[in-house]
N, C-alpha and C positions, 0 to 999 in steps of 0.2 A: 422720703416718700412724698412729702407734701410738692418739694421741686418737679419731682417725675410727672404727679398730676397736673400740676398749674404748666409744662413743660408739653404737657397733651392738651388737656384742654382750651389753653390759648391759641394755639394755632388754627385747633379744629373748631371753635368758635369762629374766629378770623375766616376760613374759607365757608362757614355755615351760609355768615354775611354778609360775601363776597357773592355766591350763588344766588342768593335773595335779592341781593341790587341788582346783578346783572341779568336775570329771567324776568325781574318786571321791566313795563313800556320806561322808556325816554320818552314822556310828552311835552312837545314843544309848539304852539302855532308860527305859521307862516303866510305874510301878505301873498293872498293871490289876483289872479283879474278880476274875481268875481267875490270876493272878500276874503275868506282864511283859511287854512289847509291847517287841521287839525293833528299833527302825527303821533304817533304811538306807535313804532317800532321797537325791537327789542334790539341792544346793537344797531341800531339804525341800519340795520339792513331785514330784518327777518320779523314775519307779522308777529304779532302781543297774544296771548291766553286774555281775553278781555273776559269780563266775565259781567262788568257795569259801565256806560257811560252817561255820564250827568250834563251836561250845560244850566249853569245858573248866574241868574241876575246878583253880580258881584254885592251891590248897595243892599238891595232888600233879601237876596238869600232865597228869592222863590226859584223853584226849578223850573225851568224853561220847558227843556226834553230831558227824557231818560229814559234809557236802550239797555234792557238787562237780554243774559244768554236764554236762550231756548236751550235745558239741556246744562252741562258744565260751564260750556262757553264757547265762544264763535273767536274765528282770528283776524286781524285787521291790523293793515299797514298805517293807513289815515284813510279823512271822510274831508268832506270840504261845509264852509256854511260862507251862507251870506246875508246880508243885508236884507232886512223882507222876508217873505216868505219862503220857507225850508220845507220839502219833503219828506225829511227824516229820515232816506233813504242811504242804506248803507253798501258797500261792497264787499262783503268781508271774505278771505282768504280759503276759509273754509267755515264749517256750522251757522247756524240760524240765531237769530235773535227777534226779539219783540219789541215793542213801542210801550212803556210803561206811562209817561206824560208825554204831552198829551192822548187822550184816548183815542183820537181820528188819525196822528202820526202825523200833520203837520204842526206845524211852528213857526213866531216872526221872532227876528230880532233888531234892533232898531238900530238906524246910526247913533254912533255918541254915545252908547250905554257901555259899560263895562261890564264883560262877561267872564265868566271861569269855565274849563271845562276840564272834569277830572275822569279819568280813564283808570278804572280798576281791575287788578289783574286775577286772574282765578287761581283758583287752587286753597294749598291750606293758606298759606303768604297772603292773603287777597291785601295786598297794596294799593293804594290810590294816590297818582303820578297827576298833579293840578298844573294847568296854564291859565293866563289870562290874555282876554284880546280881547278889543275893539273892533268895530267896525263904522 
């Protein structure tokens, strides 16, 4: 009896998982012309259940920006940032979000500092998928 269980419950484990890695973001950055391209695709092709994004000052840990969902959560393929002054402005695939830091929605970020930016996915799973990048 005990085989039979450990004989189900393994495997069903194993796909619980599997579904849990693959429904949250793959976040990775990317050098662009105007500094970095943030991505968080699911599959690298289909927008993310986002439901938090952070950017923080890798050294001191202060939060730069953060973008929670209006609602469950909004969807978003990537955002771009650059060097200087950020709008904080997002594109997202579908639903609404807000500006939590700063209160006005923009934000700088400087050359030379090291930055993180983690992308959290909704639902019960709420995962958070971390990059880092420079500018």
């Amino acid at each position: 009896m005990k085989y039979l269980a450990a004989a189900i419950v393994i495997p069903a484990g194993l796909v619980l998982f599997a579904c849990v890695y693959f429904t949250t973001p793959a976040v990775y950055s990317a050098r662009s012309a105007r500094g970095v391209v943030i991505h968080c695709e699911v599959l690298h092709d289909y927008p993310s259940d986002v439901s938090r994004i952070d950017i923080t000052e890798k050294k001191s840990g202060r939060i730069v920006w953060r973008v929670t969902a209006r609602g469950d959560k909004f969807q978003l393929h990537h955002f771009d940032l650059a060097s200087g002054p950020n709008t904080g402005h997002l594109q997202p695939y579908s639903g609404t979000y807000r500006t939590d830091i700063p209160a006005r929605g923009f934000f700088d970020l400087k050359p030379g500092v090291d930055y993180r930016a983690s992308v959290c996915s909704a639902g019960w799973w709420s995962i958070c998928r971390t990059t880092e990048f420079m500018l």
